[in-house]
N, C-alpha and C positions, 0 to 999 in steps of 0.2 A: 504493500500500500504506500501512497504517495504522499506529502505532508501536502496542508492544502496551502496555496500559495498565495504570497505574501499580497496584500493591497497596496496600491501607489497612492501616496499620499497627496499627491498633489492633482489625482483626476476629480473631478466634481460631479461625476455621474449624470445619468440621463435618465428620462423618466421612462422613454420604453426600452423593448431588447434591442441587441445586437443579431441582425437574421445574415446571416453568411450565403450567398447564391451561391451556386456552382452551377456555370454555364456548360454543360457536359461537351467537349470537342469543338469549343468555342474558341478562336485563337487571330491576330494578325497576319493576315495574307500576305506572303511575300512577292506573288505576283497578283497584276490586277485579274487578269483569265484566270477563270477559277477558285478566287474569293469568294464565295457565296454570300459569307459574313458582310464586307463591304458592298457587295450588291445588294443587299437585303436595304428595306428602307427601317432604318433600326432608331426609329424619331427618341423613344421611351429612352435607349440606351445612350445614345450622342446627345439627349439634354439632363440627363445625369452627369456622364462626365463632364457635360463644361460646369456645372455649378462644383464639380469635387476634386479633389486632388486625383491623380490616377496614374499607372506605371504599367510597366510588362516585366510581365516572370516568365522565369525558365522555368517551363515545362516537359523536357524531354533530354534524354542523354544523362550523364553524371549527374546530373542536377536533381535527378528522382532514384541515383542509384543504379543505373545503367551500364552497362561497359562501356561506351564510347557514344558522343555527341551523334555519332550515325544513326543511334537506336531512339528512333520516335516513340515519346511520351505512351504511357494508357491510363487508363483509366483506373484500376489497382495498383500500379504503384504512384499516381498522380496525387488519389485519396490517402496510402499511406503518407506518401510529406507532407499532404495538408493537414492531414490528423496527427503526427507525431512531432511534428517543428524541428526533425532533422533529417537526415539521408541516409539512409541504407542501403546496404547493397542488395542488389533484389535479384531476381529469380533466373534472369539469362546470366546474370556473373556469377549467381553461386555456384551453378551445373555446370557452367565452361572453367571456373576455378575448382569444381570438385574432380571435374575428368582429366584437368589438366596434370594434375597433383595425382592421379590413382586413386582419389579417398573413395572415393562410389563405386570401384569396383572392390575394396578391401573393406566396405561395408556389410555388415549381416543382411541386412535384406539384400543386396544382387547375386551376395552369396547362396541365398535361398531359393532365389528367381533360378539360378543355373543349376543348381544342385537338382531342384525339384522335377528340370526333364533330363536328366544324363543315366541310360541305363543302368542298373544295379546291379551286384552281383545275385541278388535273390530272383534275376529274372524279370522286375517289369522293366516295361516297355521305354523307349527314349519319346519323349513330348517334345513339343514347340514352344517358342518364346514367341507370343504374340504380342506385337508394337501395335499401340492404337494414338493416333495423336493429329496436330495438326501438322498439312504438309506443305511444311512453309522455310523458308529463311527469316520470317519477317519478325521471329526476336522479341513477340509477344506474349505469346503462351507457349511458343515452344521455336525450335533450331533443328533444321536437320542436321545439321555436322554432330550433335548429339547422339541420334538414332543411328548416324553412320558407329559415330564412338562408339556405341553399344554392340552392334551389331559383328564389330569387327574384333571386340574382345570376347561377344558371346562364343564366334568361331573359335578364337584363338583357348578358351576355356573348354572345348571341345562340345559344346552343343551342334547338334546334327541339322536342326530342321529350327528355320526363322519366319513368321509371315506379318508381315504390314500391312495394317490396316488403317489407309489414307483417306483424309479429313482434307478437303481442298477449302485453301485459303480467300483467295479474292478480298479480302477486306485491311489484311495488316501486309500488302503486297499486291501487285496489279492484278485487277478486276478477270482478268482473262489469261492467268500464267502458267495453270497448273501444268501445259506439257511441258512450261520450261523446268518444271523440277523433275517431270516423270522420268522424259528423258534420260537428264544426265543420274539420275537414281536407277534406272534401271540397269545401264550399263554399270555402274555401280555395282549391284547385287550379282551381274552377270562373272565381275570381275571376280568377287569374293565365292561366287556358288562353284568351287572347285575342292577338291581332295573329298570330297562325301557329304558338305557344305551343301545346303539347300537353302538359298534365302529369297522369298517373292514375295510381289504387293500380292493379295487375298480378296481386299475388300475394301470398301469405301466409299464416298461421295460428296456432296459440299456442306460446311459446317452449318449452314446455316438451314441444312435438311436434314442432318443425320447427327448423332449423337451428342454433339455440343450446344444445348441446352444450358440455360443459368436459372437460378432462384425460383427452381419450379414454373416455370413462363409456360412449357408446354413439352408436357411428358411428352407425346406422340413424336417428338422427334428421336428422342433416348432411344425409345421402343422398336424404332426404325433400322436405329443402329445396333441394337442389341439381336435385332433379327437377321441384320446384312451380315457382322463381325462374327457374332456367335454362335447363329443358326444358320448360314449360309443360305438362307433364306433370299432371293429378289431377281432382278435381272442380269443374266449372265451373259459374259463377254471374256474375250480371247486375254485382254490386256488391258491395264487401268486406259493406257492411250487412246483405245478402241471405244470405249465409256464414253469419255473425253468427248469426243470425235463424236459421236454416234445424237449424243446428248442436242450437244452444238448444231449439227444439221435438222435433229426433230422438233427443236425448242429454241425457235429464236429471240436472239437477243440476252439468251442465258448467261449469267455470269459463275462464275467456280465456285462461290459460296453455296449457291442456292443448285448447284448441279446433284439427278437423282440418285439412289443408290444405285454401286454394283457388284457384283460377284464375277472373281475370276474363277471359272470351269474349266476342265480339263474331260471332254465325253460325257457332258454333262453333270457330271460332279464339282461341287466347289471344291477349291485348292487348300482351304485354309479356315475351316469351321475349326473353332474353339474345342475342346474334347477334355475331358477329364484328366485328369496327370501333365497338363501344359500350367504355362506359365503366360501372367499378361502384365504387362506393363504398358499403365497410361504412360505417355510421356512429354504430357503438357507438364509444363512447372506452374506456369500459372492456375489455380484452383476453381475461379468460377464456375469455367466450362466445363471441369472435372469429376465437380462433386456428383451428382446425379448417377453417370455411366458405373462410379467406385460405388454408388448405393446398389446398385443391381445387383454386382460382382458381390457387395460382402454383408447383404440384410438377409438375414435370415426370413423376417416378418416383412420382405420387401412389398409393398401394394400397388403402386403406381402402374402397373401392366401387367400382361401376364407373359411370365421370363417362358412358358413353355417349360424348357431345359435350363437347367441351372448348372453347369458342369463342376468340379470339384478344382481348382484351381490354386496357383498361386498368385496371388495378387499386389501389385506394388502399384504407387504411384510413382510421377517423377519427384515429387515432394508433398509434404504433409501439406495437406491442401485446408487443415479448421483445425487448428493447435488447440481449441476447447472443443474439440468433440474426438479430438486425435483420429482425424478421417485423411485418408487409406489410414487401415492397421501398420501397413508396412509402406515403408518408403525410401528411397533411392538417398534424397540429397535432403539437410534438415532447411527448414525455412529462416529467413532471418528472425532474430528475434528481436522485435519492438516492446518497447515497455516503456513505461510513462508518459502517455501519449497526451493531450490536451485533451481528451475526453475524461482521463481520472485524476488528471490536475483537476478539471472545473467540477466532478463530483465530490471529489474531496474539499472542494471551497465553497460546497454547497449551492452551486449554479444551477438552475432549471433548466432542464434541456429539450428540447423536440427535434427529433431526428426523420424527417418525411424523404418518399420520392414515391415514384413509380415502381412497381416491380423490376423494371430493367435495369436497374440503379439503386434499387432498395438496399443491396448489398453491402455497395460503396457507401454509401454515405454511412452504415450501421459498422457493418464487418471491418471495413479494410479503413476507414476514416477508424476504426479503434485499435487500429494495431493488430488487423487477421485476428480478432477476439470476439466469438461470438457471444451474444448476450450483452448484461447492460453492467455498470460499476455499480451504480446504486440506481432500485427499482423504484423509490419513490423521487427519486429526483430525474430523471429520463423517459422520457416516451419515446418511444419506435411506431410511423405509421408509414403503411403500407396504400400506397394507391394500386388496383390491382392493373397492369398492361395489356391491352389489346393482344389479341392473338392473330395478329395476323400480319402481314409483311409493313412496316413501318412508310413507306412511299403511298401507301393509303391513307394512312391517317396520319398525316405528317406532324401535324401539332400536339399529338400522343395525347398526354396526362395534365398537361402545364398546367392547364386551366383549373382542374380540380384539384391539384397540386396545391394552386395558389390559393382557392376557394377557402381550403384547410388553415393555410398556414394566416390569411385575414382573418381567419376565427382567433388564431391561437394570438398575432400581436395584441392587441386591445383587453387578450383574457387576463393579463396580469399574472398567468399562469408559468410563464416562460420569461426566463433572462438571456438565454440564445435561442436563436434557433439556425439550423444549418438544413439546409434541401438541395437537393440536384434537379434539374430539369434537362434528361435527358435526350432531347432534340435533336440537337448538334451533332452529337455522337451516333444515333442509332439511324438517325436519318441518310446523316450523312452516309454510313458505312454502304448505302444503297445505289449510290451513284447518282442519283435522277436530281440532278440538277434543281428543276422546277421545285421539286418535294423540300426537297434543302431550305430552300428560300423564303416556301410559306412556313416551314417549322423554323425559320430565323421570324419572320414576323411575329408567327404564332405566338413565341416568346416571346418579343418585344410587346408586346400586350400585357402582358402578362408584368413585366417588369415597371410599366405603368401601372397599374396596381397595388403594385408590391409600394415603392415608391412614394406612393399618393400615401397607403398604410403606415407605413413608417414614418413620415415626416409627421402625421398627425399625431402617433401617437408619442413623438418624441425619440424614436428609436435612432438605431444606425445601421445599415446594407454595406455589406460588400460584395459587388460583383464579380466574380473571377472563374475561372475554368479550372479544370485537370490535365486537359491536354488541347492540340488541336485538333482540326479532321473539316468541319466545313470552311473553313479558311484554305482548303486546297481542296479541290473536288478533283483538276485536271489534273492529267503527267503532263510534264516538260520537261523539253529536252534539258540534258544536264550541262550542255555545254551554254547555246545562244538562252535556256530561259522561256523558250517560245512554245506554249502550248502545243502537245502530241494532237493531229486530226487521226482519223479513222479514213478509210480509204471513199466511206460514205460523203466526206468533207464534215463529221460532225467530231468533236472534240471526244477524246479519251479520256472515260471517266479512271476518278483515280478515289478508292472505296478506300484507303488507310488513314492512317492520322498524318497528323502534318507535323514537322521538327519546328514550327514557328513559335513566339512567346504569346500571352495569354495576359486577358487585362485582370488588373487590379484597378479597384475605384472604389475609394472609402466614401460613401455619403453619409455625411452628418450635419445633417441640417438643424442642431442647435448645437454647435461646436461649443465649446468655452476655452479653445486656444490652450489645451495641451498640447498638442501639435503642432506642426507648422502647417497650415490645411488652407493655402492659397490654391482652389482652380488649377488645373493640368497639372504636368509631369514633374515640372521642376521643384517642388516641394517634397514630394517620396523617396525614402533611400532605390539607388537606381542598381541594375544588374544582380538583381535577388532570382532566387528559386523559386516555385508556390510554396517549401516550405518553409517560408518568410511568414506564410499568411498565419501559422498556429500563435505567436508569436504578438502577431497583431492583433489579432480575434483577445487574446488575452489581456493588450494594454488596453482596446477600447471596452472590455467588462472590468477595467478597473484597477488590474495586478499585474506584479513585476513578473514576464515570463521568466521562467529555468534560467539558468546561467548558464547551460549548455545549447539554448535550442540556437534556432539558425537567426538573424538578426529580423527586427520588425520592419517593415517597409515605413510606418511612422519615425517622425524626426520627431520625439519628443523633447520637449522646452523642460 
């Protein structure tokens, strides 16, 4: 437990709360093509920052714990700096620092994964190591050079038989790449499947149809994947390529996310059904998309579908994906571990909290804003609310939840009930990840509505807002090229959508409209400490409720007097 921290003597308080926004994938476009952000007419949000001070954080690369300024922001480790007020190392640098070093494979659990299929001398039989994960470079929830890593010590450890089970990207990596990984993955596997070595893709399809689900949004895709991976169950095909390929001509306009399932067959049998005595490793590190697939694998009282078959298995993740529920039982690499986050500074200081979003963000703002800690510090001082999400492809209903999001949270300023309150509106981000331009644009208005509202509430009741993101994503919709800069077209003449987040920074904007000049709070940029992180922002959320942050967090963006 935390001591609750100290009051600044010299703030004078305000009569309402503090409501922290989180513009989900909200960020500065570095080019004009392809800003959505700046195309949008965003009146609510450009006549707030001229009345307020306001800055740009780093959202992406070292700055949230990354290995390298290459690796664009997310949304789990965005919420973790916002909610801890420092940097850690997150989940692509522990697994490329744990492989680098041998620790994961001198681990008990990979020692378990191989051991569990390598014939015995009493006679059973040798299993498969089944890989299920996303099939990407894109450094979000997961790395192929990992999978190769695995894959290439699984052989060297004498496992006989390997199958992958591919999750096509499209969203943390271009819209339309998957045969750029099949490809050179395949020739891969071709190279390594030598001396009694068997390694092949199996099964899969695009994440956003098959297995990779979050926060309970919509079992029916788990279920899909649980039936391609594990029951070999769906449409069969020569070669993930053929899939690829086949998909692309029946369905167009199709992007890799949303591509359907498939089964590789060999004389009409799948190649690579899950089977008793095998071994499975998720190998995403990131948890959201993970947890659901590991409940099927290890709930005994599982209910969400019906598994059909349940095989006997061993089970790993690529890391402990809910350190308070210890979900996977086993695991590859341990998670960072965060502690003393500004969620149990401000319950230990007896702060009121309301923690809201939509289901597609319910997470972040609860879980991963506490330090990957499910649950709450103290039950009578935090509320967790849940707006439930649409089920259905976000380019429909563009402007999601915002609205009843906000509905909530004007109940909660005025109720005297709450001294913070923090919420996501996740637009930007989920919208974005879709491509469609158009869709983009009205969930950037949708929420500029929405922030007029917000706005209008707070100033009446005395409070204070801050605007700011996790990362970016509608602030770049287009590829361009990396050399001139200039917008990618399509052979159609229409611009290439680009579904990932963006490495651009992310505004900060303190509104306090009954300032009393703790701060230096002149209107625009030049009053905020400049070249901060978002995890600047726990820091500042702290001086304007009142108390001196940690002595260790990362600096406030306030210049306090």
């Amino acid at each position: 437990m935390v001591e609750s921290l100290k009051k600044n003597p010299k703030w004078r308080g305000r009569r309402g709360p503090l409501v922290l926004v989180i513009m989900d994938g909200v960020g500065y476009g570095k080019y004009k093509e392809g800003d959505a952000v700046a195309d949008s007419k965003m009146y609510a949000l450009e006549a707030i920052k001229a009345r307020s001070p306001n800055s740009r954080l780093k959202a992406h690369g070292k700055a949230v714990g990354l290995p390298s300024d290459d690796d664009m922001g997310n949304s789990e480790v965005g919420h973790n700096a916002i909610g801890c007020g420092r940097v850690y190392e997150q989940g692509a640098a522990l697994v490329t620092k744990s492989l680098d070093t041998g620790d994961m494979f001198r681990g008990k659990a990979w020692k378990e994964v191989v051991a569990n299929v390598k014939a015995d001398d009493n006679g059973a039989p040798a299993g498969a190591i089944h890989f299920i994960g996303l099939f990407s470079d894109g450094n979000v929830h997961s790395h192929l050079d990992h999978l190769k890593a695995m894959i290439v010590r699984a052989k060297a450890e004498g496992v006989k038989k390997v199958r992958v089970h591919a999750l096509f990207d499209g969203r943390d990596v271009g819209e339309t790449s998957a045969l750029e990984y099949i490809d050179p993955f395949e020739a891969f596997l071709k190279e390594v499947s030598v001396g009694g070595f068997d390694a092949r893709i199996a099964s899969g399809g695009g994440r956003m149809w098959i297995t990779m689900d979050r926060y309970g949004a919509d079992w029916s895709m788990v279920d899909r994947g649980w039936q391609t991976h594990v029951l070999g169950k769906g449409r069969q095909f020569a070669s993930a390529r053929e899939s690829v390929e086949t998909y692309r001509k029946e369905i167009h306009g199709i992007i890799d996310q949303d591509l359907k399932e498939f089964v590789i067959a060999e004389n009409g049998k799948p190649i690579g059904t899950i089977q008793d005595g095998d071994s499975v490793v998720y190998f995403n590190f990131r948890g959201d998309r993970a947890m659901e697939m590991t409940a099927a694998f290890e709930q005994d009282d599982f209910d969400k579908f019906d598994r059909i078959r349940r095989p006997k298995v061993c089970y790993a993740g690529m890391m402990e994906y809910d350190g308070d529920l210890h979900v996977p039982a086993r695991y590859l690499v341990s998670p960072p571990s965060i502690d003393r986050t500004m969620g149990e500074y401000l319950a230990a200081s007896g702060i009121r909290t309301l923690a809201i979003s939509e289901t597609q963000k319910y997470g972040h703002v609860t879980y991963f804003f506490n330090g990957n800690r499910t649950g709450k510090f103290d039950e009578k001082l935090e509320t967790f609310t849940e707006i439930k999400s649409d089920v259905l492809p976000f380019e429909q209903r563009p402007w999601m939840k915002c609205a009843e999001i906000t509905d909530a949270v004007l109940a909660a300023i005025p109720s005297g009930k709450y001294d913070f309150i923090r919420l996501n509106f996740p637009n930007g981000d989920m919208v974005g990840h879709t491509g469609n331009y158009q869709a983009v644009v009205c969930s950037m208005e949708a929420m500029d509505l929405q922030l007029a509202r917000l706005s209008k509430a707070v100033e009446k009741a005395g409070g204070i807002m801050i605007l700011t993101a996790d990362h970016g994503n509608s602030d770049d919709m287009f590829e361009h090229d990396k050399k001139s800069g200039a917008a990618v077209r399509k052979e159609d003449g229409s611009y290439k959508a680009k579904t990932s987040h963006s490495l651009n920074p992310v505004p900060c904007v303190v509104f306090d409209p009954e300032t009393k000049g703790e701060y230096e709070d002149r209107p625009g940029e030049a009053s905020l400490n400049e070249g901060l992180g978002i995890s600047s922002l726990a820091a500042t959320c702290i001086h304007l409720l009142g108390f001196l942050p940690p002595s260790d967090y990362d600096a406030s963006v306030l210049r306090m007097k």
